[in-house]
C-alpha positions in Angstrom: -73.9 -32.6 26.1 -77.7 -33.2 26.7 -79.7 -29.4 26.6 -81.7 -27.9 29.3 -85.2 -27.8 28.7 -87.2 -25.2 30.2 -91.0 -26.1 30.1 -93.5 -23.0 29.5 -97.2 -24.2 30.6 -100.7 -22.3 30.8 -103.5 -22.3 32.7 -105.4 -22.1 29.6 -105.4 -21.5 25.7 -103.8 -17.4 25.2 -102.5 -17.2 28.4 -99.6 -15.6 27.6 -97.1 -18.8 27.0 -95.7 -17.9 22.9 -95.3 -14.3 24.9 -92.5 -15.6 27.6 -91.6 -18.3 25.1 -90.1 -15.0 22.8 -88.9 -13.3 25.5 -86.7 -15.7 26.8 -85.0 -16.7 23.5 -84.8 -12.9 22.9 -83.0 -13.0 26.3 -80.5 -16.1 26.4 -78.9 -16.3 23.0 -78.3 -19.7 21.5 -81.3 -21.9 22.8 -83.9 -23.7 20.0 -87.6 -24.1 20.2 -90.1 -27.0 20.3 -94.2 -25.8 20.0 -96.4 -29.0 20.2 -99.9 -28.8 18.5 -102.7 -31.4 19.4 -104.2 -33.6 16.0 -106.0 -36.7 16.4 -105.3 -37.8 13.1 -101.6 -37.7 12.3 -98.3 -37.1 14.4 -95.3 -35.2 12.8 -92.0 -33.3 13.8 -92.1 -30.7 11.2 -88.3 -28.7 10.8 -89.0 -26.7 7.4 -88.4 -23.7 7.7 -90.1 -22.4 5.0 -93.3 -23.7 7.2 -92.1 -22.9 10.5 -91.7 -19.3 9.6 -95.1 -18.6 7.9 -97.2 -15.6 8.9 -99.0 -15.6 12.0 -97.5 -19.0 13.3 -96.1 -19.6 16.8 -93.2 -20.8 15.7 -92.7 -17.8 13.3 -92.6 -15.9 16.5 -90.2 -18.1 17.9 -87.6 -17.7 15.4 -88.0 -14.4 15.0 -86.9 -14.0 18.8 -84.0 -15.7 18.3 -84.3 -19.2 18.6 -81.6 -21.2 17.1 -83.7 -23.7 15.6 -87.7 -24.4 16.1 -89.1 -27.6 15.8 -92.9 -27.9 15.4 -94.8 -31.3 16.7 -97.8 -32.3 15.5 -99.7 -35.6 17.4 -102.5 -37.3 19.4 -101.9 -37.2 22.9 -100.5 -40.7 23.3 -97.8 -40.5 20.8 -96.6 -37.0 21.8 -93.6 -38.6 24.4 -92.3 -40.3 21.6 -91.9 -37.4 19.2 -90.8 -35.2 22.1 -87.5 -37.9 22.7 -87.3 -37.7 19.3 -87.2 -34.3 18.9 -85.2 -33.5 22.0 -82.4 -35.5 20.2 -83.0 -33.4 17.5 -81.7 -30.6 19.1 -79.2 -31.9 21.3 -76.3 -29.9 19.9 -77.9 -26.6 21.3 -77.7 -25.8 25.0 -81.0 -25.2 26.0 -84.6 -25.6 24.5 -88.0 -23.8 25.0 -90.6 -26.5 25.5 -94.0 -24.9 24.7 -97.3 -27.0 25.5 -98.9 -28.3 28.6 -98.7 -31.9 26.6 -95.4 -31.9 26.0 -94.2 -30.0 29.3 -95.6 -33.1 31.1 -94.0 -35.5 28.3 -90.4 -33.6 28.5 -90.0 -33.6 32.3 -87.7 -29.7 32.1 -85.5 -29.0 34.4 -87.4 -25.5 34.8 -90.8 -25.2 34.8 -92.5 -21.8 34.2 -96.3 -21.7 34.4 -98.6 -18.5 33.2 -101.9 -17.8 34.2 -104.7 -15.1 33.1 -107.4 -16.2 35.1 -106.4 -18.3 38.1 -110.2 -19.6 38.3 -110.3 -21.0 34.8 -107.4 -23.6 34.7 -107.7 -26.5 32.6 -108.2 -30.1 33.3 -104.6 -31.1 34.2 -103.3 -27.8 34.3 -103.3 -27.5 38.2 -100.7 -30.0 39.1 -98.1 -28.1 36.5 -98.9 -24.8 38.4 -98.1 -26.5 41.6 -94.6 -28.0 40.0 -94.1 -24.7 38.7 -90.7 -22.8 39.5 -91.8 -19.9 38.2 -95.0 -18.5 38.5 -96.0 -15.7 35.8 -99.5 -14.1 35.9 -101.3 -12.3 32.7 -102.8 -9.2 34.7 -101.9 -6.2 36.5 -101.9 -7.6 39.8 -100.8 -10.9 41.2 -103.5 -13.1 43.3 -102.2 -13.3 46.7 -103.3 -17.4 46.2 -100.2 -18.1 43.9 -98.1 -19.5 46.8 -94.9 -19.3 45.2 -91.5 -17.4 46.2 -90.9 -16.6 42.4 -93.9 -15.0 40.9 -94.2 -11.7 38.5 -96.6 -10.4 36.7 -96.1 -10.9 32.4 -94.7 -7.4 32.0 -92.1 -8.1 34.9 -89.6 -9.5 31.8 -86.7 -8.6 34.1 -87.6 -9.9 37.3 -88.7 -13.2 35.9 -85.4 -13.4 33.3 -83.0 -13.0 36.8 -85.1 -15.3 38.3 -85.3 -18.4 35.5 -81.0 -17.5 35.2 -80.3 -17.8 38.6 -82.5 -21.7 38.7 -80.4 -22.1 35.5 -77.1 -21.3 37.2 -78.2 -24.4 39.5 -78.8 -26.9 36.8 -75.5 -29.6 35.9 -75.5 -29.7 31.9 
């Protein structure tokens, strides 16, 4: 049985993804993690946990919400869709996984594809054509920029309204 895989993208760095990322595997038990990490000088898929659940990490954060398993990759750009297959197959024996990481968002393809924003006029390089692919759009403020033209948008503290959002798209999806 092959895993959803919901992407969680940013407009930029501390946007709010490790945030949604948490509340979602608070939300629907059973679902695993993967957090990529940019390094130009060595790739890795790192499962320890003794590692994985250090202080302060992402992926501390991640288990602590709930995920099932968390899988940490470490790469340079152009190796990063060979480690995500890799660990994709990893976790195939969970149903879903939390893909965190413009990178690896692009290199997973997910079936759902939730994008967060803080400041709509500072997206990063690339980051735009995730937005516009995005399913769900979440933004990191009190109010929501009428220029996010998208049916499913909240704000970050809407948990509930984007959680019956991403599980009615996820009702949709053949697994």
């Amino acid at each position: 049985m092959k895993p959803f895989i919901i992407g969680i993208a940013g407009a930029h760095s501390g946007s709010g993804k490790t945030i949604v990322a948490c509340e979602i595997l608070r939300k629907i038990k059973g679902l695993s993690a993967i957090k990529y990490t940019k390094s130009s000088l060595y790739s890795s898929i790192i499962d320890n946990p003794l590692i994985l659940s250090e202080k302060g990490k992402d992926t501390a954060r991640m288990l602590k919400a709930g995920a099932e398993k968390v899988l940490w990759i470490q790469s340079p750009p152009e190796e990063l869709t060979s480690l995500i297959n890799i660990a994709i197959s990893m976790l195939t024996g969970c149903k879903g996984i939390v893909i965190e990481g413009n990178s690896a968002v692009k290199a997973a393809n997910p079936d759902i594809l939730i994008f967060i924003s803080r400041d709509i006029k500072k997206i990063k390089p690339g980051a735009d054509i995730l937005m516009k692919k995005a399913n769900i759009l979440i933004y990191n403020g009190t109010d929501i920029p009428d220029n996010l033209h998208n049916k499913n948008k909240f704000t970050i503290g809407d948990i509930d309204g984007y959680m019956k959002s991403l599980k009615n798209l996820l009702s949709k999806i053949e697994i």
